[in-house]
N, C-alpha and C positions, 0 to 999 in steps of 0.2 A: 279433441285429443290435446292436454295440456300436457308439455314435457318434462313443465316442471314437478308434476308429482309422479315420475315417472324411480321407479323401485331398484333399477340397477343403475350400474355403474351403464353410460351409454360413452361407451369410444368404438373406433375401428378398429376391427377385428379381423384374422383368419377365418375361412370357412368351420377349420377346424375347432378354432377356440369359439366360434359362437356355438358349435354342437356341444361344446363342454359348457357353454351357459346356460344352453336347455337341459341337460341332465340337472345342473345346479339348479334349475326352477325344477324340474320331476321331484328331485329331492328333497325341495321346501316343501312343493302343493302337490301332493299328490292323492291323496284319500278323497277329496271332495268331487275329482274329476270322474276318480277310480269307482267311486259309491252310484255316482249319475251312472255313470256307463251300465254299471249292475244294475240298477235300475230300469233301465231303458231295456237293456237286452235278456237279463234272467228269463223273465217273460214270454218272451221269444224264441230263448232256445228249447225252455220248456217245453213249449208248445211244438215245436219242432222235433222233439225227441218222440214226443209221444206221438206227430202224426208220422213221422217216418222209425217206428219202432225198429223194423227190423234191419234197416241200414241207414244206424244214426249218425253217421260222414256229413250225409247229407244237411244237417242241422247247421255243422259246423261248416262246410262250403255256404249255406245262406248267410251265417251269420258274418262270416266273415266278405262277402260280397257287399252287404249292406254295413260296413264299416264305412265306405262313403261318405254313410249320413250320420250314423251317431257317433263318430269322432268330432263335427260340428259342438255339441258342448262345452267336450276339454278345448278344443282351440278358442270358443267366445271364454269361458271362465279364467284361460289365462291372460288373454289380452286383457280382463278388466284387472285381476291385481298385479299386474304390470306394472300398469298406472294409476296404482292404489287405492281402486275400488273392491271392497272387499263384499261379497256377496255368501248370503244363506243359503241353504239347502234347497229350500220354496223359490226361491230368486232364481238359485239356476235350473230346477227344474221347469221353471216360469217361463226362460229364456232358449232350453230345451226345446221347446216345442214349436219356437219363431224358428230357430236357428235349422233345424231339423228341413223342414219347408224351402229352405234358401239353394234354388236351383238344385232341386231334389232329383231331375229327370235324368238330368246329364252326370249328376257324381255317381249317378249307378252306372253308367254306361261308356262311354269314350275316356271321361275323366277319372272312373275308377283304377281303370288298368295303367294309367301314369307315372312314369317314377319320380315325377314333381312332384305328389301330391300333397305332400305336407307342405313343401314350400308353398303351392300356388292357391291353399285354400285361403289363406289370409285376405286374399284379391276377391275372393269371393262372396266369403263370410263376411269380414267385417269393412272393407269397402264397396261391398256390391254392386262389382262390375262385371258386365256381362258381354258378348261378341265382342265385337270390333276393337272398342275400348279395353277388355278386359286382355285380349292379344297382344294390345299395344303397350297394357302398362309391363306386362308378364317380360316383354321385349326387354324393354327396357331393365326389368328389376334383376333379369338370367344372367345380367354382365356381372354381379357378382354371386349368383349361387348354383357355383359349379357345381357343390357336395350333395347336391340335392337325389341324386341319382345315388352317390355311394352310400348314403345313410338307408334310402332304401333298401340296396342289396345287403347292409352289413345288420340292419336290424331283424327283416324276415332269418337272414343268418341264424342269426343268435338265437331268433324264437323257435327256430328247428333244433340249433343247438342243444339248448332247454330242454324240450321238447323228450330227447331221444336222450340226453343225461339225465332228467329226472324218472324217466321208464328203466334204464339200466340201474338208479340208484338202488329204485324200489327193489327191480331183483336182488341187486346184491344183500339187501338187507337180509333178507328171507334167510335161514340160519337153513346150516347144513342138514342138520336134524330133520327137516321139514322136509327136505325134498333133496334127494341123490346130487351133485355135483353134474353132471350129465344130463339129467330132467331139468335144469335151475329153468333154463328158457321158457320152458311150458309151467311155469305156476300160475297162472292165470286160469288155469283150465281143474283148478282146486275147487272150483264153486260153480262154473259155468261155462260154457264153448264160448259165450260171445262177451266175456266181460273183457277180455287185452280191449276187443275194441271199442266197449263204450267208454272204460278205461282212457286210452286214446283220443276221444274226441272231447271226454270232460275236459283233458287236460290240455290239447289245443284251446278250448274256447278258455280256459283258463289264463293262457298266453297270452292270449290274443288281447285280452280285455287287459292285462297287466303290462304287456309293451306299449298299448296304443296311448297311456297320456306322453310314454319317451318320446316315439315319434313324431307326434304333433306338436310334445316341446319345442325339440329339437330344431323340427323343418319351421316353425313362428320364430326361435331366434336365429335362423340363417334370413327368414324375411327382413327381421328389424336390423340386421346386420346391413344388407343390402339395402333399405333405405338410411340406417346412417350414413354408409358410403357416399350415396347419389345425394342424400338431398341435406348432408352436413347436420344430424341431430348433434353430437360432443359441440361444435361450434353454437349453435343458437342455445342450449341447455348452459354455458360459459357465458355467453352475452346475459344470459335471466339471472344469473348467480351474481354475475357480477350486480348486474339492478337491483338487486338484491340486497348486496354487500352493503352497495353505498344509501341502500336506506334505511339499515338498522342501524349503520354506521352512526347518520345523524338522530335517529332515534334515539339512540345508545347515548350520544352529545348531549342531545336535551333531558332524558334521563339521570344521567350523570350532575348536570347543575342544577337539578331541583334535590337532588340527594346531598351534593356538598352542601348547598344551602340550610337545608332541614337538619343536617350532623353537625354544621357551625353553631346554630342554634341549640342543638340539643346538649354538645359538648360544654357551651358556657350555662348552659342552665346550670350541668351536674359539677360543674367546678364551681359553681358559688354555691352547691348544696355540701359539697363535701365536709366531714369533719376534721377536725386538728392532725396533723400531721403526727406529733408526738405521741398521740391516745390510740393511733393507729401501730406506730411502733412499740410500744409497751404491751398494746394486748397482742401482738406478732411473738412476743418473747416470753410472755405469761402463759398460752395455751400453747400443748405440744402439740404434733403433729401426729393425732391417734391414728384418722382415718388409715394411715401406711402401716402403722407396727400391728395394728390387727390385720389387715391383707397380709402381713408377709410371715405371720404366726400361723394364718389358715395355712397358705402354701405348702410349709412344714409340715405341719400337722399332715396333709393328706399326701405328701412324699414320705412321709413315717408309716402311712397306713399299709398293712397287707396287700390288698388289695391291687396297689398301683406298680406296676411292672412285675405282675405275679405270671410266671411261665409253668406252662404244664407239657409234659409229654405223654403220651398215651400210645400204645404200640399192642396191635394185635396179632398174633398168627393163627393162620387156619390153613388148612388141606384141602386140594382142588378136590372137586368133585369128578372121580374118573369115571362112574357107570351114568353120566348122564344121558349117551345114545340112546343105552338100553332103556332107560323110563320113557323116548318117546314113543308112541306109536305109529306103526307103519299106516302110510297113506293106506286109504281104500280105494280112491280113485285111480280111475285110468288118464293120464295127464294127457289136454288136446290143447295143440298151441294154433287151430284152423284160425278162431279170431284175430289173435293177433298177426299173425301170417296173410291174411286175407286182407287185413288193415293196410300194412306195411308195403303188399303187391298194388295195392289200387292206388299207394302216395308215392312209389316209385314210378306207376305207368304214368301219372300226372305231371311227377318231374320232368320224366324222359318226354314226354308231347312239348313241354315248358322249354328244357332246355334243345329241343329239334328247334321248334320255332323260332326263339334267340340266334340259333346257328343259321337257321336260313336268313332269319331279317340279319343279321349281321353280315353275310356273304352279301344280297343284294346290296347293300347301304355299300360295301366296298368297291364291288363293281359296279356301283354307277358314280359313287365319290371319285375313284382314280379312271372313269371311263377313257381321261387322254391316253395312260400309260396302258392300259387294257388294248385299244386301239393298234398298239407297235407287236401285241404279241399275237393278231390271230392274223390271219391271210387279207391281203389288201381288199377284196370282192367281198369280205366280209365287213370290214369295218366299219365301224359308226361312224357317220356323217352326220353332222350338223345342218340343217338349212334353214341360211338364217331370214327371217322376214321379212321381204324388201318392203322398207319404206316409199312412200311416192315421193318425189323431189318435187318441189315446188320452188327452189330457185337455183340459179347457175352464174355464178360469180358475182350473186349479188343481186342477177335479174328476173323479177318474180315473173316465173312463165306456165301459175294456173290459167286455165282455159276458162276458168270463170272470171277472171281478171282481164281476159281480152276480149275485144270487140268484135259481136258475128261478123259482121262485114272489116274483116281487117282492111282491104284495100282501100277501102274509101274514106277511111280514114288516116290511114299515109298518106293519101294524095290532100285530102284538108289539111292536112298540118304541114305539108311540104309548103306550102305558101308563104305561111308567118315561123315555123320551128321546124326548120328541118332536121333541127337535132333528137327533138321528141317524137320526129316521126320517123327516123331511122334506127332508134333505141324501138320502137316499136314494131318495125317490124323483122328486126334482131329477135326479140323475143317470141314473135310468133312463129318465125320459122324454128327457132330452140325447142318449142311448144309441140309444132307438128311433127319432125321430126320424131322426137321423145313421146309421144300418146299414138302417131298411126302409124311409125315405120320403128317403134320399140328400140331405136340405140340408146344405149347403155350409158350415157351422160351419168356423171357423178356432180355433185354442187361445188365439190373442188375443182373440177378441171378448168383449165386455161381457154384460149380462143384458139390458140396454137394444137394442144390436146384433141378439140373438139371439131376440128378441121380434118386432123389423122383420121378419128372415128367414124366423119361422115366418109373419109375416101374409102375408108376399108369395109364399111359396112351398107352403104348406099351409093355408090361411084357415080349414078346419074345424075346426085344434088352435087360431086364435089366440085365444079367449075362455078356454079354459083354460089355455093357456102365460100369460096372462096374469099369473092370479087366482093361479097355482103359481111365477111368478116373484115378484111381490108379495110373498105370504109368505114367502119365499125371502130377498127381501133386507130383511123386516122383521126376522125371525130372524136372519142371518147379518149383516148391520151395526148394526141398534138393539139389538139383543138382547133382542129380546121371544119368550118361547117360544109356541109356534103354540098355540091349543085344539084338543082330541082330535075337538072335532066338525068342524072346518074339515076336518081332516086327512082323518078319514074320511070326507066327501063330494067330498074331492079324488080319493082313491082311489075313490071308486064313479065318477067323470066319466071317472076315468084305464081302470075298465075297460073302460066303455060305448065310449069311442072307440077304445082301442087295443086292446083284444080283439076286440069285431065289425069293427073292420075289418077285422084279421088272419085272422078266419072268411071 
């Protein structure tokens, strides 16, 4: 992707104003996308009319479901003259058929019903990413395409809009003469019961196929919109202009003095070919100056002519025609509006499913978004509760007290270390009693609590260790903040306390 042969103006933009620069591209290119798509789908609705004859809806629900995948060509054909690759009719139907292919499974399915979808096919199609990665760029590119959802709503809009103004136009046209004021609804039923509705589906698939290069404009320049943001296209497109600048600049330099050079030369050649000043002025004064007195004779001349600012008026009267009711003839038919009636009840009952569904996922999404405030309004026995995951603590002020980190035989190794460090063997067996406590008698230790904190807990929640978590915290923080080292006999009657309680219990 080169920026610098890139077709528009590239700065930061609104949501809004980049959806006005996709219309601006719909309006430059439009027929080549428009001819691919007929191409692609004529085909198919065809074929879909004729196997679902008598309820042709159907054609136009498949086709429009499988929009998915042939909106794929308009979105690759515009990326490429973007950035000024201009492509043939063969070329993109060439491209057509790669593009069509690119995670075919999923645009029919999950990602079809999306109101991203213009914006996030870009991620798909022409950077081809897919799970993980393709979540992660989507993350990041959504901080700036909010509109992506409104252009959605406001385009399917319009195509309904369309839709039901180009059906009422048709009737309106229909002249009084033809059909009673009263009947106008029912002229479709002039020729056949079922034409309002194939009527109706031509003209959906007709929409359909004439919105969708807006769309895909549209949602590709909120993409590029949203990577100038993030990743500063106007700045590096400014840095190449400028490299730019300054190399034609000296181009233009060196240009320049091989031209004066070569004019120096040529100007004195023609001043020493010149002739006499004087034979120059004499024949200046001897021939007139024809070429202008004839130009300004013609001009006259054809300001004289008839012809030129000649005005006519021409004015006719004539008498309305008052018995033309009487020359038509009255219908024979019996006018039947079941078709279009029948049309019109099956795209209502699809709304009303469309718009229930909207209403309930919109209700869920609110009450579980505001769950806190939800929680103050129903009865306390009902309310959500939260239960949060208890983490396992693996230190406590600092002292790491896994059970994989201590020694089966804790005592015996207090008592080896009481000999030469009785500071590391009272920091150890600190910890294993923090250990046991916390894994076979379950108190509630936190990694913040104090020695002070954790003394409370054990009196309130196990009172038969509290005389010894005592006397083994004490030493604990005489040693560890005065710095007094413990005597080998405290130590060793802390360990016989420490077996008698937490050994026979464990029996």
């Amino acid at each position: 992707m080169d920026l610098s042969k890139i077709t528009v103006t590239v700065r930061p933009r609104s949501s809004w104003q980049a959806v006005d620069l996709g219309l601006a591209m719909t309006k430059r290119w439009f027929w080549p996308p428009l001819m691919v798509s007929l191409i692609i789908t004529l085909p198919i609705f065809l074929l879909l009319c004729w196997l679902f004859n008598d309820e042709p809806y159907w054609a136009v629900v498949i086709i429009w479901w499988l929009q998915g995948i042939w909106e794929k060509p308009t979105l690759f054909y515009y990326s490429r003259l973007l950035f000024g690759e201009s492509l043939s009719y063969r070329q993109l139907l060439a491209a057509a058929g790669k593009t069509c292919r690119i995670q075919w499974f999923s645009s029919l399915l999950w990602r079809r019903i999306s109101p991203h979808r213009s914006f996030n096919l870009p991620v798909s199609v022409l950077e081809e990413l897919n799970g993980s990665k393709r979540r992660r760029r989507l993350q990041i590119l959504h901080i700036r395409g909010g509109a992506s959802i409104l252009l959605t709503l406001i385009l399917h809009g319009l195509l309904w809009l369309f839709l039901l103004a180009t059906i009422a136009f048709i009737n309106m046209m229909i002249p009084d003469e033809v059909v009673q004021h009263q009947d106008r609804l029912a002229f479709f039923g002039l020729f056949s019961t079922d034409i309002a509705l194939w009527l109706g589906c031509i003209l959906m698939y007709i929409f359909i196929v004439l919105f969708n290069p807006f769309y895909i404009a549209c949602g590709f320049s909120l993409y590029i919109n949203s990577r100038t943001h993030l990743e500063a296209w106007d700045t590096e497109i400014a840095f190449r202009r400028l490299l730019a600048r300054h190399q034609q600049s000296h181009l233009a330099t060196t240009k320049l003095a091989s031209i004066l050079a070569w004019g120096a030369g040529i100007l004195l050649t023609t001043c020493l070919s010149l002739p006499n000043a004087s034979w120059a002025q004499t024949s200046a004064t001897t021939e007139p100056n024809k070429p202008k007195i004839v130009a300004k004779q013609q001009i006259n001349e054809i300001l004289a002519d008839h012809d030129f600012g000649y005005h006519k008026n021409i004015t006719n009267y004539r008498l309305p025609d008052f018995n033309l009711k009487k020359d038509v003839p009255e219908p024979e038919h019996d006018l039947d509006f079941s078709g279009i009636e029948s049309f019109i009840k099956g795209m209502a009952q699809l709304i009303e499913i469309l718009l229930w569904g909207a209403a309930i996922a919109l209700v869920v999404f609110l009450l579980y978004r505001y769950r806190r405030w939800v929680n103050y309004l129903v009865p306390k026995q009902w309310r959500w509760k939260k239960t949060p995951k208890a983490q396992p603590i693996t230190e406590i002020m600092g002292l790491d007290i896994r059970q994989s980190h201590l020694p089966d035989d804790l005592l015996a190794h207090v008592r080896t270390l009481s000999n030469h460090n009785p500071r590391e063997a009272l920091s150890l067996l600190y910890r294993g009693t923090l250990s046991k406590l916390l894994h076979n008698y379950q108190l509630r230790f936190q990694s913040s609590h104090t020695e002070g904190e954790c003394c409370q807990l054990v009196e309130k929640d196990t009172p038969q260790f509290s005389d010894f978590f005592h006397q083994l915290t004490l030493c604990w923080t005489t040693t560890a903040y005065g710095h007094e080292l413990p005597d080998r006999s405290a130590l060793l009657a802390l360990c016989q306390q420490w077996q008698q309680l937490f050994m026979q219990g464990d029996q």
